[in-house]
Steps between C-alpha positions, in 0.01 A plus 500: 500500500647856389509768734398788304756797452498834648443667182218262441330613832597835415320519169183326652498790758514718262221358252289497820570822565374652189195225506414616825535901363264416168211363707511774788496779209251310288279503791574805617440673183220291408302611815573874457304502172272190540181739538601732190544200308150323564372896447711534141387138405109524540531892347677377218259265410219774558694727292515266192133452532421867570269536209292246572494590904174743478480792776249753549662795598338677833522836521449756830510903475466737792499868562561791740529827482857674672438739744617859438800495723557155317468641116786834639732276437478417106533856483870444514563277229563584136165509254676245276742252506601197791600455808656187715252568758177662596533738813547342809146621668329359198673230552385432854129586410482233233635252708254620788159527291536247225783277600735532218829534521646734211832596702799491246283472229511705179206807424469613133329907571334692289338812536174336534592169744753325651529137415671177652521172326459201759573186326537193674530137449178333395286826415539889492399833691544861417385810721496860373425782669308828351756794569179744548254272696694298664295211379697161514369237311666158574469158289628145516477201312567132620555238217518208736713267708651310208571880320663580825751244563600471094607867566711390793622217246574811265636740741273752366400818707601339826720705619896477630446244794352270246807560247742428770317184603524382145875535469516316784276219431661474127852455649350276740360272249814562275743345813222234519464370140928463534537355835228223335773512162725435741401193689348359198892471363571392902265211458497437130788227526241264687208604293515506108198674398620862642642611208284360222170629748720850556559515069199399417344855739729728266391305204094488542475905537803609198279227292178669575650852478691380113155304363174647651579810587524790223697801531 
């Protein structure tokens, strides 16, 4: 019986090592964007069927009417052209009486209103506000649960949090998808199918994309 060498036992150690290092980060990784996953999977299959996915749109309008005090301060701003922000106080008072948040949002003035766009994922809202009146006429329209979470899918008008979070889940999923490359070459030795089953994934789409689809 041989006794084996200390290189032997060193390279085991080693090969352990890095087996040991794939499966923590595989797991690791794999849990940090488990959710977005299961959330880009079922969107993406929403998505491709969005035509045939029918939604009544709902739509909800209010209306107040700013105070004096409140309409002073629209006095300030330029009859045309934008700003990043309306006033502060007009801020606060939207907030207060109709529950919208417009802070940091663009207004597009004229001499006759002031106007703020509101989109959001899965609908739309605008408010404007009569510069003489101080009339404020509010509207919002929801297209639906499945319209909302294909815009998170899309990244569209959600904001920076939401565009952070998506760099972070796609690098997530990125270190996944190659800690899995990676222990499918640690276990392929003892299992012959990994590569003609890993091929055959790049083959199936670059076929579909070559024959069926058209450019």
């Amino acid at each position: 019986m041989s006794i084996p060498s200390k290189k032997t036992t060193s390279s085991k150690k080693v090969a352990n090592f890095w087996k040991k290092q794939a499966r923590i980060w595989h797991w690791i990784s794999g849990a940090v964007c488990l959710i977005g996953m299961l959330l880009f999977a079922v969107t993406g299959i929403t998505l491709n069927h969005a035509a045939d996915i029918k939604t009544k749109p709902q739509i909800n309008s209010a209306e107040i009417t700013l105070s004096r005090d409140a309409l002073r301060h629209l006095t300030t701003l330029p009859l045309e052209g934008e700003i990043d922000a309306l006033p502060r106080e007009i801020v606060h008072l939207l907030r207060r009486e109709l529950g919208i948040n417009t802070a940091g949002r663009e207004a597009e003035l004229t001499d006759i209103d002031v106007y703020v766009g509101l989109r959001r994922p899965g609908g739309d809202a605008w408010l404007a506000i009569d510069r003489e009146t101080g009339l404020v006429e509010y509207e919002t329209t929801s297209r639906g649960t499945i319209s909302y979470l294909n815009d998170l899918h899309k990244g569209r008008d959600t904001g920076l949090a939401w565009a952070i979070f998506l760099d972070v889940f796609s690098v997530a999923t990125i270190f996944f998808c190659l800690t899995g490359l990676w222990l499918l070459q640690i276990h392929s030795a003892k299992r012959a199918i990994t590569w003609p089953l890993t091929i055959g994934g790049l083959a199936l789409p670059v076929l579909l994309l070559f024959f069926f689809v058209h450019g």
